[in-house]
N, C-alpha and C positions, 0 to 999 in steps of 0.2 A: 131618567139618566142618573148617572151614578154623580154622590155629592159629597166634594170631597169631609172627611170627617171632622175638619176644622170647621165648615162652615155649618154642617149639619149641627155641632156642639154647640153654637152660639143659637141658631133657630130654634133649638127644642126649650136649653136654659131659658130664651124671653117667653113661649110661650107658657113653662111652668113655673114663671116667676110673675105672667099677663094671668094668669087664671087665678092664680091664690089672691091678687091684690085684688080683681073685677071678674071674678066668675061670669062667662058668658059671652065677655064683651068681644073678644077676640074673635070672628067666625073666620076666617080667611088668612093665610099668611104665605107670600109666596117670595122665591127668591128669587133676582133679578141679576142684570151687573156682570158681571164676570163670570160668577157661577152658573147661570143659564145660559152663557154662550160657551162655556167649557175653556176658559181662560183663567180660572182662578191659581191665581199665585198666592202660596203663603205669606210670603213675605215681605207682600207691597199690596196687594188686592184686600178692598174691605167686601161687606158680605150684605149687599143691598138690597131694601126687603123693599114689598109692599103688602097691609096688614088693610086688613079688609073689617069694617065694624058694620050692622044696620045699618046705623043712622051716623051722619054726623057726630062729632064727639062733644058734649055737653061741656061745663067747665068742670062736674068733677070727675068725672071719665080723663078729660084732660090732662088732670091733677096727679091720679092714679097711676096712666101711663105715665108722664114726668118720673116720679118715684120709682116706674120699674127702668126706665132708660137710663135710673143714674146711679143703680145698681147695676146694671150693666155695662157701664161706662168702666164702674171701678171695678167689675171681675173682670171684662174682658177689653183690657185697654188697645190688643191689637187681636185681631182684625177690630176695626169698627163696624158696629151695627149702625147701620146709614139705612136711610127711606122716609116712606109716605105712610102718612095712617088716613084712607078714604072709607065712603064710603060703597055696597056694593053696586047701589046708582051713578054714582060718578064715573065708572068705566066704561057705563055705557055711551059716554058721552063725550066731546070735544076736550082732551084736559087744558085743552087752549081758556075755554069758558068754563071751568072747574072753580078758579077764585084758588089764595090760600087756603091750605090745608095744614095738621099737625105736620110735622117732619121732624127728621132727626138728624144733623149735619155734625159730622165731627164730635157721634155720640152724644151732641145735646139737642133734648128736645125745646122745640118750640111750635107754639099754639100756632101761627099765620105765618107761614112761612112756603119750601118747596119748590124748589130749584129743580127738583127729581118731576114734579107734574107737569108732565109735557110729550108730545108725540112718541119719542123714544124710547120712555120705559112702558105707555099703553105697548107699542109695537113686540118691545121685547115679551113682554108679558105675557100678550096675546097668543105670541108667536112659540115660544120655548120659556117661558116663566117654572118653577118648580114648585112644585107644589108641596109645603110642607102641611100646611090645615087647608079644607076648603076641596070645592070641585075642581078637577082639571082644567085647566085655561080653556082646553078647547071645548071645553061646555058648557063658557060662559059668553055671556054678550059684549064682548071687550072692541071698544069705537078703535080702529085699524084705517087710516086712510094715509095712502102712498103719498098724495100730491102734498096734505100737510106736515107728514115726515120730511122731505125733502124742504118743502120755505122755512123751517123752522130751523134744520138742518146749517141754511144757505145763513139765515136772522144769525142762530149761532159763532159762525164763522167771523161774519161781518160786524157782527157788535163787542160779543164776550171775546175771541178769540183775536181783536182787532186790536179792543184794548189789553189784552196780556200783552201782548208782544210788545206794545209799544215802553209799557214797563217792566218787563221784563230785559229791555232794552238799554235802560239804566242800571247802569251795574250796579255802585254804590246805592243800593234800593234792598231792601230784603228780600221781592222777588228778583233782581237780576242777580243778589249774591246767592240765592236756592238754584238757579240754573247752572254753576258752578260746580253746584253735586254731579250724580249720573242721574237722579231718580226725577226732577223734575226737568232735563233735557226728554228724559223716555218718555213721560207721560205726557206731555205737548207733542212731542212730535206724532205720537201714537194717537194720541187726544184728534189731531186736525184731520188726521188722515183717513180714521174714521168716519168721519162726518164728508170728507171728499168723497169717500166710498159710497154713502147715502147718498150724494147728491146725485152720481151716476150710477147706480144701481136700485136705488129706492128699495135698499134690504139695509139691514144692521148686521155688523160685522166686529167681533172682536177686537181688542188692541191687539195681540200679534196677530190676528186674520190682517188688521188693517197695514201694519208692517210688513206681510207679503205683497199686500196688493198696492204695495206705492215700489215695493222693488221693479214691480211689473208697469204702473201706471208713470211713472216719471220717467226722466234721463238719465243716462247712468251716473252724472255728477252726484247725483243724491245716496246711491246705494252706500256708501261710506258712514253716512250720518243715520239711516235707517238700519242699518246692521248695527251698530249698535247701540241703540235705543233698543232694538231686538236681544241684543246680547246682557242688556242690564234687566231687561224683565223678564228671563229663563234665570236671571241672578249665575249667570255664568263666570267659572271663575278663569274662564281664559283673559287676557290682558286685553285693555280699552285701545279701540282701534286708533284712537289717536294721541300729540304725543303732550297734552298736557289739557287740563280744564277746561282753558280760555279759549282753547281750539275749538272744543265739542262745545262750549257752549256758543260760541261764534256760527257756527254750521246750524247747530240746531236753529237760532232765532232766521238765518238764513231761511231754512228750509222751510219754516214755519209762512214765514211772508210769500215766498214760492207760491206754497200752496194755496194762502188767502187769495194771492192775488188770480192765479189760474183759476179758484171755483168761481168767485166776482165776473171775470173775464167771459167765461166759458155758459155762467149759466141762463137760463131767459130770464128779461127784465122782466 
């Protein structure tokens, strides 16, 4: 698939700046996130990898990558380079029972970490990953199973997605005053929607895929606050559907509990 050239810029830079520092160590590097489901947006989407080594990464392998991800951090402050550094054994496996792994959140690395290992990025990976180093996805042994995309999907929802809202909820809070922007009403409501769409279709779906499929999947009270969360992540400069902040952000936290509570509701104990 074709990739856009922002993203590609940043995948070749780490790995010609991964080889000079550890010749070798790199064998695999693929790109995930947005850009393998054909959603990348310049202007809000980072460029989410996963980087494939032998073995396990030693602590000066560690160290190594540290040094390349924080030259990276300072060439390429936006998009961020975000992901997993595994090994090519670990795919084949539950990344349920994988343990921490290296990662890199918000550009910085850390040794135990990985928020990213978990059914979701195996699934995407498996399924439509890109391939910048390394074999095609489909010609690898990558652990693909429906029933744990979906509990982990439902876990997400019910835990992480339970507690944002509820702080998010508090205005006077620095996340309920970031819901005030456009950018983090878009990415929750896109965010929940998503993972609603896993839980009844047991497929992964884009942020605007998931944005269509709640215009179709809800009541029509909701198309108002779904169109534009759609409308901020096209970066549209047509005018906000509604007629001040406190509005959209009020619908958004709205919509968001909606949907918690219908996936809870709706799915087997």
């Amino acid at each position: 698939m074709a990739v856009h050239p922002q993203a590609r810029t940043v995948a070749e830079a780490f790995l010609l700046d991964a080889d000079q520092e550890a010749p070798g160590l790199v064998e695999g590097l693929y790109l995930t996130g947005s850009v393998a489901l054909g959603d990348y947006r310049p202007r809000t989407s980072d460029v989410d990898f996963v980087v494939v080594t032998r073995q396990r990464l030693d602590c000066a392998q560690n160290a190594a990558l540290r040094r390349v991800h924080s030259r990276m951090r300072s060439r390429f402050p936006h998009p961020q380079f975000n992901g997993i550094h595994v090994a090519w054994d670990d795919l084949t496996h539950d990344p349920q029972h994988c343990g921490p792994v290296a990662s890199v959140l918000g550009g910085r690395f850390r040794t135990r970490a990985g928020a990213d290992v978990n059914p979701v990025t195996w699934h995407v990976l498996a399924e439509r990953g890109v391939p910048v180093r390394g074999p095609h996805p489909l010609e690898l042994d990558v652990w693909d199973e429906r029933a744990s995309l979906q509990a982990w999907s439902l876990g997400s929802l019910d835990q992480h997605w339970r507690r944002w809202r509820a702080k998010a909820g508090r205005l006077v809070t620095p996340r309920g005053l970031a819901a005030l922007g456009s950018l983090a009403p878009s990415w929750s409501v896109l965010s929940v929607s998503r993972l609603h769409f896993t839980l009844r279709t047991g497929e992964i779906t884009s942020k605007s895929g998931a944005g269509f499929y709640a215009l179709h999947a809800f009541p029509d009270r909701w198309e108002r606050i779904v169109n534009e969360c759609l409308r901020v992540r096209r970066n549209s400069a047509l005018p906000s559907l509604y007629e001040n902040a406190l509005a959209r952000r009020r619908a958004a936290l709205d919509y968001i509990e909606m949907v918690l509570d219908d996936a809870l509701a709706t799915s087997p104990a």
